[in-house]
C-alpha positions as CSV (number, residue, x, y, z in Angstrom):
1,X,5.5,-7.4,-17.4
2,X,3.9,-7.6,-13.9
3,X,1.5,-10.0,-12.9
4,X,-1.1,-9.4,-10.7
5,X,-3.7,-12.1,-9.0
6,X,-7.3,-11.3,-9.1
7,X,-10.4,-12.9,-7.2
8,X,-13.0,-13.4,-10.7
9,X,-15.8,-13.0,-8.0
10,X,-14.8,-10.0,-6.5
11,X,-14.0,-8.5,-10.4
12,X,-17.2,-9.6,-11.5
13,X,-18.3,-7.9,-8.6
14,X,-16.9,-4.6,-9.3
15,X,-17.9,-5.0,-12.9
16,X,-21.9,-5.6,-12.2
17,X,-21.7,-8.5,-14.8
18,X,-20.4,-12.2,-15.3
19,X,-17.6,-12.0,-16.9
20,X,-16.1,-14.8,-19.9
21,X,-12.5,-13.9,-19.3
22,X,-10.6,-14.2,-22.8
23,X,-7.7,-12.6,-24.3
24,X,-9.5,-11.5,-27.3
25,X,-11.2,-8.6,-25.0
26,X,-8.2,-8.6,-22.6
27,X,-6.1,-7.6,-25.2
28,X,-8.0,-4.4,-26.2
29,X,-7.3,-3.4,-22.9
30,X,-3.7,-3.8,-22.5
31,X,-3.9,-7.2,-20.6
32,X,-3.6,-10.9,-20.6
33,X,-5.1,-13.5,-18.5
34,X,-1.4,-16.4,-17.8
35,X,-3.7,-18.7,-16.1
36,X,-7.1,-18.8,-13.7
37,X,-6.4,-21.3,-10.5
38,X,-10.1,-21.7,-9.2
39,X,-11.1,-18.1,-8.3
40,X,-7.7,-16.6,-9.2
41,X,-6.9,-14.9,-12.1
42,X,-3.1,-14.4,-12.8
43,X,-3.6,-11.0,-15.2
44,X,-0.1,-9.7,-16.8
45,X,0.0,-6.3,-17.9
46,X,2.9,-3.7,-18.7
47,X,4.4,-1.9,-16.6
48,X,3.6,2.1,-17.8
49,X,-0.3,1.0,-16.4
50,X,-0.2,1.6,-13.0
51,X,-3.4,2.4,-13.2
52,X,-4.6,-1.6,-13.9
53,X,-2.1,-2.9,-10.9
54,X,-5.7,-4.2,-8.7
55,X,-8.7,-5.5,-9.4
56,X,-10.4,-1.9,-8.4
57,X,-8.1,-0.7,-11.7
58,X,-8.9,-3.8,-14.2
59,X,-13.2,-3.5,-13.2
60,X,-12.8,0.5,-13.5
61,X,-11.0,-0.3,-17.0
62,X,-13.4,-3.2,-18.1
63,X,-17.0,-1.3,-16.6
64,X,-15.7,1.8,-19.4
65,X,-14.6,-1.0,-22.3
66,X,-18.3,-2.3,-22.1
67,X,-19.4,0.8,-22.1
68,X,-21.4,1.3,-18.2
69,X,-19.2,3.8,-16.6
70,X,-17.6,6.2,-19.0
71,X,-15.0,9.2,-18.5
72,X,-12.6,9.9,-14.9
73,X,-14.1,9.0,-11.6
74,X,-14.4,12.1,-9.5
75,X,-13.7,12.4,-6.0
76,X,-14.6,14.7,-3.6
77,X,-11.2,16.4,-2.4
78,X,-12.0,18.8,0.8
79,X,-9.0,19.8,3.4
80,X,-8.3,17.7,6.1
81,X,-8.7,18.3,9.8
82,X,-5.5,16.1,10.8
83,X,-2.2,17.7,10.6
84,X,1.1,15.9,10.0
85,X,4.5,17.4,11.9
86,X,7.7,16.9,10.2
87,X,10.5,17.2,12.0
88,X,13.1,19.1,10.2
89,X,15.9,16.5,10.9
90,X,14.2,14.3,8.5
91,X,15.6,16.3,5.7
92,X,18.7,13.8,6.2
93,X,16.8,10.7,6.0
94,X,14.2,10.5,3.9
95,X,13.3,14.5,3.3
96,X,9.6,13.6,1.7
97,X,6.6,12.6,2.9
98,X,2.6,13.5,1.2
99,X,-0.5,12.1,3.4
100,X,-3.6,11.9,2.7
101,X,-7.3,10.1,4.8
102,X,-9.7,8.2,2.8
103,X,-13.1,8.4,4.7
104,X,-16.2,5.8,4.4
105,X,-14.5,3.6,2.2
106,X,-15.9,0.1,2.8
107,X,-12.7,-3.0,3.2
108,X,-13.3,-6.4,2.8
109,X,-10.8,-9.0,3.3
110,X,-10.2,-8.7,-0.6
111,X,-9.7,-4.8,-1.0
112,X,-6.9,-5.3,1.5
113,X,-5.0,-7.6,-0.2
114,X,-5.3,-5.6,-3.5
115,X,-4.3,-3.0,-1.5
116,X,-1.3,-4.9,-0.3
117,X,-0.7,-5.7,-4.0
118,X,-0.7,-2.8,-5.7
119,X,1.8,-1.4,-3.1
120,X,4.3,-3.9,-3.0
121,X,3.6,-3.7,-7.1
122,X,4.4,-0.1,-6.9
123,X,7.2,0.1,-4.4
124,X,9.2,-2.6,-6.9
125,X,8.2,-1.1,-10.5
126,X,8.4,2.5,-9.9
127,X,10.6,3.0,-6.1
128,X,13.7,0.7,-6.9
129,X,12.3,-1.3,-3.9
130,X,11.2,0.8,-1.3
131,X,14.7,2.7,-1.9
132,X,13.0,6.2,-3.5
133,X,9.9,5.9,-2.0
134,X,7.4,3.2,0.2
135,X,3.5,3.6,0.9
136,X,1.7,2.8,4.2
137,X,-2.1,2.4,4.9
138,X,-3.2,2.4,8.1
139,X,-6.3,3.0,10.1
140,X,-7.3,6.1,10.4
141,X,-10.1,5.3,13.4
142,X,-7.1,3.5,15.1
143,X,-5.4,6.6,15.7
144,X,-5.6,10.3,17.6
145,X,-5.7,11.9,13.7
146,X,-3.1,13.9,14.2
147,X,0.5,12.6,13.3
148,X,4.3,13.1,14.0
149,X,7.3,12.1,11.6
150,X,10.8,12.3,12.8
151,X,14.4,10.0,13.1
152,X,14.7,8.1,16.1
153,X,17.3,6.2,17.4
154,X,17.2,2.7,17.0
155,X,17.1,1.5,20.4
156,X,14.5,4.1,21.8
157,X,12.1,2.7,18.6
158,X,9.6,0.7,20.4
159,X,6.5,-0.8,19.1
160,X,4.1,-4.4,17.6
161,X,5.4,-4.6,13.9
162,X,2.9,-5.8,11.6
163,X,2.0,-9.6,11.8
164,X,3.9,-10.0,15.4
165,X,2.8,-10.3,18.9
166,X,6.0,-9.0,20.9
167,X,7.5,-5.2,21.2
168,X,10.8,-5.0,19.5
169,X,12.7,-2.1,18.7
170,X,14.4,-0.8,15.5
171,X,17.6,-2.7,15.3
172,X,15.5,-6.2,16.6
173,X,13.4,-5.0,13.5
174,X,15.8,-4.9,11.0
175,X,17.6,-8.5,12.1
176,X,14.5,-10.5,13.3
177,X,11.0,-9.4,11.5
178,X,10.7,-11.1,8.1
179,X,10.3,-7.8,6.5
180,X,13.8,-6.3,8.0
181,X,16.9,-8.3,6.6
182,X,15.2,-8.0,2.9
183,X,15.4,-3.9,3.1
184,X,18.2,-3.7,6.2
185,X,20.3,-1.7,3.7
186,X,17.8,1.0,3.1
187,X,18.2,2.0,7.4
188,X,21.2,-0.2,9.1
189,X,23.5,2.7,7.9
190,X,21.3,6.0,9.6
191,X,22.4,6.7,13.4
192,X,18.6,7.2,13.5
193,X,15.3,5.6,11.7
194,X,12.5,7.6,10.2
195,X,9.1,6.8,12.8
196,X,5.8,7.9,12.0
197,X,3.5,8.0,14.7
198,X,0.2,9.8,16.1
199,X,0.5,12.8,18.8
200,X,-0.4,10.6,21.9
201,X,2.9,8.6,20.9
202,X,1.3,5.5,19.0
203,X,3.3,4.3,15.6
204,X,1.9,3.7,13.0
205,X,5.3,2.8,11.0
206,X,9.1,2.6,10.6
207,X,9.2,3.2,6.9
208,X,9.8,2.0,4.6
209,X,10.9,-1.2,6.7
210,X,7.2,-1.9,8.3
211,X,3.9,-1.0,9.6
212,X,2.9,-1.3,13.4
213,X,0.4,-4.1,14.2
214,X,-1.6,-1.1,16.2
215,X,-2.4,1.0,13.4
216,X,-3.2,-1.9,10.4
217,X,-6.4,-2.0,8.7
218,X,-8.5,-4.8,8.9
């Protein structure tokens, strides 16, 4: 099973109600509270619900269970204006890549740790660790909205990883940045690393190793 933490004041918030977390109710909908520490809740859950894998997913689940909010919600799809350029090289590396811009969604200090959550949740339950697949957010006012993805050689990969306040470049990456040595294997092998970046040359990531400290949200 994975376990998940959730802020109770933030779910309550999404739910529009006080909540009196039990298992009797949690069971109905395919959960179960471990143990509350102060605000957090420590929910367990299996792992063929992806969908309950935030608190965004357990409020959407509970708000239908009691009955406020009812059937799919429905978002407004429409083209985008950016474009993203792959390079055809990255068919060696890692050949697939989907994108997609989320506009006026509000981010509190909360969503972006849920959102944090549910993708390190995801990359581990369904990507074998980043190894099939690895998801980046990053901000899209932050950047020039139109992207580039290609393999770059390790050395010429130059840019502020995520939580760091020095340049380094691929290789430096992989051995020194706390996020490297844990997924070294997935790159340390490639004569070049996949980089996405914007058009005017700013990166947004080296996945699936790490996101650049220019680009994060928040």
């Amino acid at each position: 099973m994975a376990t998940i933490e959730v802020s109770k004041k933030d779910l309550e918030k999404l739910v529009g109600k006080k909540l009196v977390i039990t298992n009797d109710e949690l069971f109905d909908m395919k959960l179960e509270l471990d143990r509350a520490e102060d605000d957090t809740l420590f929910i367990e859950l299996e792992y063929d619900r992806a969908d309950l894998l935030s608190t965004e997913g357990i409020a959407r689940q509970m708000r239908g269970y009691y009955g406020t909010e009812l059937g799919l919600k429905k978002y407004e799809i429409t083209p985008s204006a950016s474009t993203v350029v792959i390079d055809h090289e990255m068919k060696k590396y890692r050949p697939f890549a989907q994108y997609f811009v989320a506009l006026n969604v509000p981010f509190s200090d909360e969503a972006v740790r849920q959102i944090m959550q549910i993708q390190e949740k995801l990359h581990y339950v369904y990507a074998k660790d980043r190894e099939l697949a690895s998801i980046g957010v990053y901000d899209y006012d932050k950047t020039s909205k139109n992207y580039v993805y290609k393999p770059i050689e390790p050395q010429k990969i130059k840019f502020i990883p995520l939580e760091s306040h020095g340049v380094m470049n691929g290789k430096e990456i992989l051995e020194n940045h706390p996020k490297g040595p844990p997924y070294a294997h997935l790159l340390a092998h490639l004569d070049k690393y996949p980089l996405l970046s914007d058009d005017k040359g700013r990166v947004l990531s080296m996945p699936p190793i790490i996101n650049s400290e220019d680009t994060k949200v928040g």
